[in-house]
VEXRO-327986 format. One record per residue: x, y, z of N, C-alpha, C in turn; residue number from 1; residue in one letter. Coordinates in Angstrom, 3 decimals, always signed. Example, Ala and Ser with C-alpha at 12.3 -4.5 7.8 and 13.67 -1.06 7.14 Angstrom:
<rs>
+13.190, -5.690, +7.800, +12.300, -4.500, +7.800, +13.200, -3.300, +7.800, 1, a .
+12.850, -2.250, +7.080, +13.670, -1.060, +7.140, +12.900, +0.030, +7.870, 2, s .
</rs>
This chain:
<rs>
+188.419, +99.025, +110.881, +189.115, +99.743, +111.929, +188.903, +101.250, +111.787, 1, x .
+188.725, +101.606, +110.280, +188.594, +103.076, +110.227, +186.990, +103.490, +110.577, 2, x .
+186.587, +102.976, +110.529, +184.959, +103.472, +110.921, +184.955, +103.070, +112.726, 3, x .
+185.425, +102.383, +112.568, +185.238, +102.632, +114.356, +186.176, +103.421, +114.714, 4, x .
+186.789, +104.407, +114.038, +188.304, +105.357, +114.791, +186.755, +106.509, +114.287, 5, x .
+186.365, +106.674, +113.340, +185.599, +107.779, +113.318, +183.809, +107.645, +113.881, 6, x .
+183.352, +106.707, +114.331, +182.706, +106.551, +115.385, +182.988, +107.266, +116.491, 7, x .
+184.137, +106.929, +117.348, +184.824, +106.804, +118.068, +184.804, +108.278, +118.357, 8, x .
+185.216, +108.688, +116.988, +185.704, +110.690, +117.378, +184.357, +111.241, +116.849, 9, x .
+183.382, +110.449, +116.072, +181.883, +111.038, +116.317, +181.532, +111.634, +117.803, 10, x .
+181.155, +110.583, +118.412, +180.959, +110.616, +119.864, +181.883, +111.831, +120.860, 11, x .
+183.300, +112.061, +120.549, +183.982, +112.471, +121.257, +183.781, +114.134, +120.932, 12, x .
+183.559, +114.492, +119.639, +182.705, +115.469, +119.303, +181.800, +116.157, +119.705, 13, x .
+180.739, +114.377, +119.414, +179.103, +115.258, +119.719, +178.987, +115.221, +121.292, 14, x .
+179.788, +114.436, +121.714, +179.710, +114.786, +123.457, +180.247, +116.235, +123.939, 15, x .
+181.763, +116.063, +123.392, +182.106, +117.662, +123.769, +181.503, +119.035, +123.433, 16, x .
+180.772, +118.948, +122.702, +179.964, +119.971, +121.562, +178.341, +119.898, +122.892, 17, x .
+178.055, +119.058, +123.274, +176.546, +118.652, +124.292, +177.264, +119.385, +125.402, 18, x .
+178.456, +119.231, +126.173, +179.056, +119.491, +126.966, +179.430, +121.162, +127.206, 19, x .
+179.685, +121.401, +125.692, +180.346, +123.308, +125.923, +178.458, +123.952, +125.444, 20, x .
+177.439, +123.348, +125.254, +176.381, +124.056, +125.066, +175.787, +123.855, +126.627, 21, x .
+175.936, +122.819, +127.836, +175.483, +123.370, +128.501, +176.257, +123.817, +129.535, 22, x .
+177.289, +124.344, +129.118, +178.315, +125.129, +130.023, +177.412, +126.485, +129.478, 23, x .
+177.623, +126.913, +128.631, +177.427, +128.024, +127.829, +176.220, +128.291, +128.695, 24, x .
+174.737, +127.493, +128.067, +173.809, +127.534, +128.393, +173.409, +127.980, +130.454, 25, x .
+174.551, +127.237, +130.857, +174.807, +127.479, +132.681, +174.528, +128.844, +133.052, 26, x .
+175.541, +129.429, +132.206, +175.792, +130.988, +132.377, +174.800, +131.612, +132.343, 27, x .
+173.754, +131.758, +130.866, +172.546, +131.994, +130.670, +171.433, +131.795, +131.829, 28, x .
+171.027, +130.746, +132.521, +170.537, +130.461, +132.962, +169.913, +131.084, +134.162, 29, x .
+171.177, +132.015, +134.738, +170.763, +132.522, +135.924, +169.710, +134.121, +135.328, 30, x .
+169.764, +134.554, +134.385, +168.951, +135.357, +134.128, +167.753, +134.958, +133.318, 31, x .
+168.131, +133.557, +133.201, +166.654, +133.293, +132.685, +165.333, +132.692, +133.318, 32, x .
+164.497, +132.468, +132.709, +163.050, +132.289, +133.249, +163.098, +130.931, +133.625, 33, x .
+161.755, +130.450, +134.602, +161.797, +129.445, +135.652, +161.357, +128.468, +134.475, 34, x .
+160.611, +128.276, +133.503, +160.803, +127.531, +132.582, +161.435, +126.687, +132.008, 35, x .
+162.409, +127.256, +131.717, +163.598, +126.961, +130.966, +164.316, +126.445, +131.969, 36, x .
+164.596, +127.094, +132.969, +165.407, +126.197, +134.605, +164.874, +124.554, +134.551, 37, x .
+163.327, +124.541, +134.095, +163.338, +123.500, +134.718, +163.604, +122.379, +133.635, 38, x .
+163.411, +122.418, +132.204, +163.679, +122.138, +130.832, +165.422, +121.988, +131.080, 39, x .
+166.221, +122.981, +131.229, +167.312, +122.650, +131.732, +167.564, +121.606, +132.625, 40, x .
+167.554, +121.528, +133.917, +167.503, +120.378, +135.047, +167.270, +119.060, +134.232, 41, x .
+166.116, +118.917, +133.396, +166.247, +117.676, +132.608, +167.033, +117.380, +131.665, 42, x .
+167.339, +118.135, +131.148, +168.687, +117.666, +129.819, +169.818, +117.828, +130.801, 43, x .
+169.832, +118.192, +131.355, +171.032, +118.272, +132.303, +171.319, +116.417, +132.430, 44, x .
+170.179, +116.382, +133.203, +170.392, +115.036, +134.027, +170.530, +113.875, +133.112, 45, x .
+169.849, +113.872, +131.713, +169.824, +113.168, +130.094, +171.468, +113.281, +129.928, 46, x .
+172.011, +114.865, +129.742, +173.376, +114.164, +129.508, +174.255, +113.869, +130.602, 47, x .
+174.332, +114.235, +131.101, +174.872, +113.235, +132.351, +174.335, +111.093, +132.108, 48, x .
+173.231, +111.374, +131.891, +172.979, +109.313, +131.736, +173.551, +108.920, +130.554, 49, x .
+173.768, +109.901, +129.367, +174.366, +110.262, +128.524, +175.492, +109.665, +128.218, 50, x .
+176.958, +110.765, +129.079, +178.038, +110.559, +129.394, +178.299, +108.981, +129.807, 51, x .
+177.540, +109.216, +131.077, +177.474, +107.505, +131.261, +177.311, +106.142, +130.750, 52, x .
+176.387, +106.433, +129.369, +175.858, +105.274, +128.687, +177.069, +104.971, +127.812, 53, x .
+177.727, +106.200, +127.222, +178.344, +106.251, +125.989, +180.038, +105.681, +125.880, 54, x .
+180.405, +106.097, +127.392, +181.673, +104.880, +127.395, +181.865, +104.225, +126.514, 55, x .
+181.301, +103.163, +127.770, +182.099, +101.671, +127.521, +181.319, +101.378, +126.080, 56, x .
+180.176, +102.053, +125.630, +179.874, +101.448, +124.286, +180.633, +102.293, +122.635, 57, x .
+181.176, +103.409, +123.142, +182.139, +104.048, +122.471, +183.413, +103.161, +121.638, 58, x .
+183.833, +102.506, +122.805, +185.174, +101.484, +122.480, +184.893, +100.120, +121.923, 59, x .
+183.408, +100.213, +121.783, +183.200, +98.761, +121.754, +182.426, +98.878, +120.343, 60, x .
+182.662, +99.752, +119.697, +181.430, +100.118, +118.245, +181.827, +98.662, +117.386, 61, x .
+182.510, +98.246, +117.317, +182.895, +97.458, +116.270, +182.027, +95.933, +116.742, 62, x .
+181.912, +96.004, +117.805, +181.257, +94.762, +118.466, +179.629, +94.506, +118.586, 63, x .
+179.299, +94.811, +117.701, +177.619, +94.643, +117.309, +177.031, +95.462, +118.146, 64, x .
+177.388, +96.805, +118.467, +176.383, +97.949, +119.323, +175.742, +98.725, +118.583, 65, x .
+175.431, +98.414, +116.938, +174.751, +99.554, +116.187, +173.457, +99.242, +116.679, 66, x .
+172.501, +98.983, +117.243, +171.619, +99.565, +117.846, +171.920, +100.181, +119.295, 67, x .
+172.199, +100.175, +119.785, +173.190, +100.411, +120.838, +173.330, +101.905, +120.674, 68, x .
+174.094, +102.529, +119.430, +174.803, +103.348, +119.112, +173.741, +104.163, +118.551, 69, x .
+172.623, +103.862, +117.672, +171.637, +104.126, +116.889, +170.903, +105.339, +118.334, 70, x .
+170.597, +104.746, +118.899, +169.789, +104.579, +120.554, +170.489, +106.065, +121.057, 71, x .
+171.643, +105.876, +120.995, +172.510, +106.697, +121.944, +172.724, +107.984, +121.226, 72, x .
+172.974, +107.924, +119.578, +172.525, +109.033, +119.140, +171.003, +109.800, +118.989, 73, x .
+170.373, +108.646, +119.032, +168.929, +109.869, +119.152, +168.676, +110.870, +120.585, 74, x .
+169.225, +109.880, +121.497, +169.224, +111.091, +122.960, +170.500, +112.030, +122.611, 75, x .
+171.700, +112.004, +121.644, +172.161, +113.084, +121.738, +171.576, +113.911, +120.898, 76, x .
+170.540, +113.657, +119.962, +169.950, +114.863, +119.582, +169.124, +115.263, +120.045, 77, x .
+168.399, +114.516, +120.840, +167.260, +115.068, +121.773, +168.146, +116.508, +123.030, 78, x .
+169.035, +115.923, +123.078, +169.427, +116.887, +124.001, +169.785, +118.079, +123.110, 79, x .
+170.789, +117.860, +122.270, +170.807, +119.389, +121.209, +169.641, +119.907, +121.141, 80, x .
+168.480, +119.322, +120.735, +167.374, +120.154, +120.110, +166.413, +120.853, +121.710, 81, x .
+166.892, +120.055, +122.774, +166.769, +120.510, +123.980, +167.061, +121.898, +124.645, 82, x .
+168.625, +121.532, +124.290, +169.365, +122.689, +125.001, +169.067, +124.635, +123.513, 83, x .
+168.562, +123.407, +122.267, +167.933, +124.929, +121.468, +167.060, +125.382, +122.036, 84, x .
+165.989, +124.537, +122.254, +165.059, +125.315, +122.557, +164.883, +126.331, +124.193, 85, x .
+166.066, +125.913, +124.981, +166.282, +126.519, +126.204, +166.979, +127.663, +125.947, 86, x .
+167.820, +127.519, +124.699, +168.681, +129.217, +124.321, +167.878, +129.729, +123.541, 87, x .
+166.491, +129.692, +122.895, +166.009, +130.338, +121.983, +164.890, +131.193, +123.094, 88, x .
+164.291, +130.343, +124.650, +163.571, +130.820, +125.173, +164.296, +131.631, +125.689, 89, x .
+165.794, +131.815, +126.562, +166.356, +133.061, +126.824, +166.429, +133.884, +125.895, 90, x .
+166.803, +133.784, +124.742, +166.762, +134.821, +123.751, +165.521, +135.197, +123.607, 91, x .
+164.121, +135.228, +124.277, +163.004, +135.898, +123.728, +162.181, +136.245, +124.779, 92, x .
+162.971, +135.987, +126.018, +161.923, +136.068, +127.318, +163.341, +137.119, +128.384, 93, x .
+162.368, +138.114, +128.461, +162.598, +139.177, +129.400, +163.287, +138.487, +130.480, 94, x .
+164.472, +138.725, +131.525, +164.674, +138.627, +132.271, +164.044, +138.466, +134.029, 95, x .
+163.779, +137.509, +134.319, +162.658, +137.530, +135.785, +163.142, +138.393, +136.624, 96, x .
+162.521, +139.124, +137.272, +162.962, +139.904, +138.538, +163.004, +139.166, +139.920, 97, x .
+163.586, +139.490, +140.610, +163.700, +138.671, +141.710, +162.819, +138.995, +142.883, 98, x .
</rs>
């Protein structure tokens, strides 16, 4: 029971933590380069299928979803290492002019 309560708040974590980087990242965005806009738009839409996937298999960890779960954490790091490399290109690329 205790590993699926900290499963459970794994997820609720690494979602909210995916969630305030691309809020953060939102803001950024409008001064940044068309690049990265579009690198954005895709992790965007990743966590969003994300959010979606991770539900109903959240509540259900105890019920044979470790591949399931395995699966679901590698796209949340794909998206972290995503949304780095979209704040490292604002941090190094001049602002576009309009």
């Amino acid at each position: 029971m205790s590993e699926d309560r900290e499963e459970k708040s794994f997820w609720d974590e690494t979602l909210s933590s995916l969630r305030q980087q691309r809020d953060e990242l939102a803001l950024q965005l409008h001064l940044g380069k068309a690049e990265a806009r579009t690198e954005w738009e895709k992790l965007r839409e990743k966590l969003e299928r994300l959010n979606q996937d991770c539900e109903p298999v959240k509540d259900a960890v105890g019920q044979s979803a470790g591949n399931v779960m395995e699966s679901l954490k590698l796209v949340a790091g794909e998206i972290k290492d995503g949304f780095d490399r979209v704040y490292k290109s604002l941090q190094e690329a001049p602002p576009e002019k309009k």
